[in-house]
C-alpha positions, -999 to +999 in steps of 0.1 A: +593+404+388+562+390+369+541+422+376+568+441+362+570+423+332+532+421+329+535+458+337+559+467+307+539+443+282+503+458+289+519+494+287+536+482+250+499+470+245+486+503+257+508+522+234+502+498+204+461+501+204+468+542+209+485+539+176+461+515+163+430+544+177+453+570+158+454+552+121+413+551+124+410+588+130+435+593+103+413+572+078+385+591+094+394+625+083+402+613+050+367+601+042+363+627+018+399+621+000+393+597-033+430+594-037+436+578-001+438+543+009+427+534+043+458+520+065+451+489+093+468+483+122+485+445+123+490+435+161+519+411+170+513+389+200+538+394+228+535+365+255+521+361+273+491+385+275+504+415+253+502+429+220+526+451+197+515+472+162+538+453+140+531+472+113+504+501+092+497+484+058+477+504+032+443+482+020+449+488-017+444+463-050+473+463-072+457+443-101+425+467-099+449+500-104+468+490-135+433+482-147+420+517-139+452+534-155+444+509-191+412+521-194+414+563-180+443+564-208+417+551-231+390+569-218+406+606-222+417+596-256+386+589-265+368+620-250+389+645-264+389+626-297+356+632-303+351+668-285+382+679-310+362+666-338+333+681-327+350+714-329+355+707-369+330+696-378+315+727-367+334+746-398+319+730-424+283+729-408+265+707-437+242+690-406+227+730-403+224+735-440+250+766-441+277+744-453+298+744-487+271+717-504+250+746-505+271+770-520+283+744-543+244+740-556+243+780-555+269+782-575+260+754-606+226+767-603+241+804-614+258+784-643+225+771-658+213+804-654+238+813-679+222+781-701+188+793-705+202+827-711+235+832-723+226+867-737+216+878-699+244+896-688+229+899-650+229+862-655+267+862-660+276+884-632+254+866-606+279+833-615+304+855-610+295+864-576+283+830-567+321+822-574+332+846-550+311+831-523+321+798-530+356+808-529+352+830-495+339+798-482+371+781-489+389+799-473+371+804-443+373+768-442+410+772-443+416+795-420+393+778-393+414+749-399+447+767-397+430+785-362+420+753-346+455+733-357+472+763-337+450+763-310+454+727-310+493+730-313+491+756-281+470+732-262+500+702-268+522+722-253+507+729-224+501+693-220+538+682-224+546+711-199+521+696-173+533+658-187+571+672-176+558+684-147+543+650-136+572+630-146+592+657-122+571+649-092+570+611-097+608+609-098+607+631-067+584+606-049+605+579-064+638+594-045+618+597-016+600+564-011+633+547-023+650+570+013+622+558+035+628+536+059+602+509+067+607+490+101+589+516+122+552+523+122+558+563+115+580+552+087+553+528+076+528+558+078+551+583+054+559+554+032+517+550+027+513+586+021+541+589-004+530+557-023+492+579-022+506+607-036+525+586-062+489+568-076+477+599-075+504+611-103+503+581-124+463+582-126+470+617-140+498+609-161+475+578-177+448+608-185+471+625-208+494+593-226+497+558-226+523+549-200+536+515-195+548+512-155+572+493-139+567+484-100+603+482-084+609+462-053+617+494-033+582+509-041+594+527-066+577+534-099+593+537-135+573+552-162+579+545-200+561+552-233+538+526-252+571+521-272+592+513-243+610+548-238+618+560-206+598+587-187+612+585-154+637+560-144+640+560-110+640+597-095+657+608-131+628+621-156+626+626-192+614+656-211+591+655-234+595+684-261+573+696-294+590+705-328+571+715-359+578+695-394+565+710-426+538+689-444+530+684-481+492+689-489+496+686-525+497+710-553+521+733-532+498+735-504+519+739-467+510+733-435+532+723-403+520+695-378+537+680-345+564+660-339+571+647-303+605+639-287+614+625-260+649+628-245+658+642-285+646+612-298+615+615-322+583+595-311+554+612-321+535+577-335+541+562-304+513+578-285+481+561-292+459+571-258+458+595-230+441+630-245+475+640-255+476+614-285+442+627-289+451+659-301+477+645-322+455+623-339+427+651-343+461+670-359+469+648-381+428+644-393+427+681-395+456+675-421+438+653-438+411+671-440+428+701-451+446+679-483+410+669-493+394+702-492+428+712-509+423+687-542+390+697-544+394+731-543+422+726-573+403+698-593+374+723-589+393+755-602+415+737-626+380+715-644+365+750-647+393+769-662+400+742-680+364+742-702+360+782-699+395+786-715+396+755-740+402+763-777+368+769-800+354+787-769+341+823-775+331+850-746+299+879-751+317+897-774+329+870-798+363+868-785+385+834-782+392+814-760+375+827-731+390+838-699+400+820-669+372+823-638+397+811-604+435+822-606+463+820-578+469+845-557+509+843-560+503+831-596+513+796-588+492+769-583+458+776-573+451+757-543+430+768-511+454+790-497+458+810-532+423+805-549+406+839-557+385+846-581+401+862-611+394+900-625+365+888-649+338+905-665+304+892-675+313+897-712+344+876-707+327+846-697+330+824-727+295+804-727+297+798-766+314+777-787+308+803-815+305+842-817+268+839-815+254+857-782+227+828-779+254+802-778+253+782-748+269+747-756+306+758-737+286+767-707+264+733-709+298+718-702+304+735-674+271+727-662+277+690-664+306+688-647+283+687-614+271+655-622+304+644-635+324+620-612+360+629-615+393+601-613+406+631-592+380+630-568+381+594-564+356+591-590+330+609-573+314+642-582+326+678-568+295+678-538+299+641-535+336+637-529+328+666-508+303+653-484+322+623-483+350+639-466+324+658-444+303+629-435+337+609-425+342+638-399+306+630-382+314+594-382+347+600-369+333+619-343+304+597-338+328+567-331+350+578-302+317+597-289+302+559-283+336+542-273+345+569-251+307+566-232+316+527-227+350+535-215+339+560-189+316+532-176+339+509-172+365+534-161+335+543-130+332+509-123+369+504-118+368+532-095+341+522-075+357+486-071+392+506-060+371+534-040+355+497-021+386+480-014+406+516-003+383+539+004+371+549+040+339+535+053+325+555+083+306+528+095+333+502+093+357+530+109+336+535+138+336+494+145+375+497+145+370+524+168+352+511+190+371+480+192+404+499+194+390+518+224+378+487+245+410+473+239+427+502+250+411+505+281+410+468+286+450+476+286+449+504+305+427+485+334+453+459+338+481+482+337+454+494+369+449+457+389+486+454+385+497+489+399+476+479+429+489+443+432+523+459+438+511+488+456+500+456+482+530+437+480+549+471+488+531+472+517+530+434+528+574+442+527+568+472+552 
């Protein structure tokens, strides 16, 4: 009865180092596969010679993952922060010298043309034209604004359509690791793919928003916003949907911007990382880029009209006042969706403060309104205030391009830790292997000697 039993316990053995030989050549042919943690086998002891695969546990860090999803969140908000910006910055193009500062100097320089020759009618219509430049530039400006806040708008959506479709698949995961059962070493096995495949979605999810997660007991995973609202809950999800709000720009200037829901519930400041919130907050810059450009464009057309058109001001031809250079296209406020350039002639240009021709003390105070600084213009001069907002574009830019650089190192070093602790060493596979394999046949030579002891006591009964 002994070499039965020893029998039956080498032949458990046998069984349990063939499994133990198959979770190597699994880890094996995922080498290549970042998103897979190695598996061991944990042998049991069975008395008195045996051993059994108690169980297939996956080598993975916990502590070393939620670290990796804190700073990819951050990393992707960063990164896109500063490519968005990248892409505005480009509009205005001051660092190439094509920008607005130049047209702006074009333009004042066509107004002290008028100065040392208020008589020179070709004088007059080259500020004329120089104001129609200036003005195309505005709303070039504008438009590439508008273009690159729709783009941008296009761009969300198809990120909370891929953010839905994440949350999807983790509460499907969820309902299946929360099914699987975990006493039996193919259980075990499934269990450690599904909880793969679940990592794999979160590390995605964290690239696009800031996700708070909750580990449950069961292996599953809940997901909720930086703010504490649910994502998934179990294997239920939460959609995440895009409504557009209009915005005030000032002096009846429009523009619609982002709001974000979740479950019908508005949360659109609650996203702070992940590229997602990146695009939101390049949005909402791109607003307030578009309010400044807006009050300088109507400081700018308003100060102008204002001295052009002011009582005691006389045009070419003697008349008074002069006439208004910008008007609004709807004849409402001019602002730099309306600003155009109104139906002047060179005559009408009132550069006098008398009938004389030679007159040029209205158009010296137009001149000097380039070095003025402004209480509109937060006290700063038209180019000034102008470059201001410009420069604060670069440095914006400049900002998350350096924070996102230290964030990707330290989101590569996080990885490299994980990829050391879960990811498949060939070398270290092939030990295991070889281990696995002498162990086997070890088994399997017993299982031999005692197949022949009884083959002998068979015959010693004959």
């Amino acid at each position: 009865m002994a070499l039965f039993n020893l029998l039956n316990i080498n032949a458990a053995s046998l069984n349990s180092f063939q499994k133990g030989i198959d979770l190597v050549n699994k880890n094996i042919n995922n080498v290549n596969n970042k998103d897979y943690a190695k598996e061991r086998a944990n042998f049991a002891e069975l008395a008195p010679y045996g051993v059994t695969l108690k169980e297939a546990y996956r080598v993975f860090d916990q502590r070393y993952f939620d670290r990796y999803l804190h700073e990819n969140q951050k990393f992707h908000y960063y990164d896109e922060a500063a490519s968005s910006l990248e892409s505005v910055e480009s509009i205005f193009n001051d660092v190439l010298g094509s920008g607005m500062a130049k047209d702006f100097n074009e333009y004042f320089k066509a107004v002290n043309g008028i100065v040392n020759e208020p008589d020179n009618l070709a004088a007059r219509q080259t500020f004329i034209e120089k104001a129609k430049v200036l003005v195309a530039k505005f709303h070039n400006a504008y438009d590439s604004i508008e273009n690159d806040k729709n783009n941008l708008q296009l761009s969300m959506q198809t990120e909370a359509q891929t953010i839905n479709r994440l949350s999807k698949q983790l509460a499907l995961l969820n309902k299946k690791i929360a099914g699987q059962p975990k006493n039996l070493i193919p259980e075990q096995e499934k269990l450690n793919t599904l909880l793969n495949e679940r990592d794999k979605v979160l590390k995605e999810l964290s690239s696009h928003i800031d996700v708070k997660v909750r580990y449950n007991a069961n292996n599953t995973a809940d997901v909720f916003s930086a703010k504490g609202h649910a994502l998934v809950l179990a294997d239920r999800s939460y959609e995440i949907t895009l409504q557009k709000a209009a915005k005030d720009l000032g002096h009846g200037l429009q523009t619609f911007s982002t709001q974000v829901l979740i479950n019908g519930v508005e949360l659109t400041n609650d996203f702070s990382k992940g590229s997602f919130a990146a695009k939101l907050h390049t949005e909402n810059f791109l607003d307030t880029t578009l309010a400044k450009l807006n009050n300088l464009v109507n400081t700018f057309a308003t100060k102008n009209n204002d001295i052009l058109t002011q009582v005691g001001s006389y045009d070419y031809d003697g008349n008074t006042p002069g006439k208004a250079l910008f008007k609004a296209s709807d004849g409402g406020t001019i602002n730099l969706s309306t600003i155009e350039v109104n139906d002047i002639k060179p005559e009408e240009i009132a550069a006098a403060k008398s009938a004389a021709k030679s007159d040029n003390s209205n158009i010296k105070e137009l001149y000097a309104l380039k070095n003025t600084p402004l209480a509109e213009l937060d006290n700063k001069t038209f180019e000034n205030y102008y470059i201001t907002f410009v420069a604060d574009i670069g440095n914006e830019r400049n900002k998350f391009r350096a924070l996102a650089k230290d964030s990707e190192a330290m989101v590569n070093a996080l990885d490299d830790k994980m990829q050391e602790i879960s990811g498949v060493n060939l070398d270290e596979e092939l030990v295991n292997l070889t281990q696995l394999q002498r162990s086997y046949q070890a088994a399997a030579r017993v299982i031999n000697v005692t197949d022949k002891l009884l083959e002998t006591v068979m015959h010693m009964v004959d």
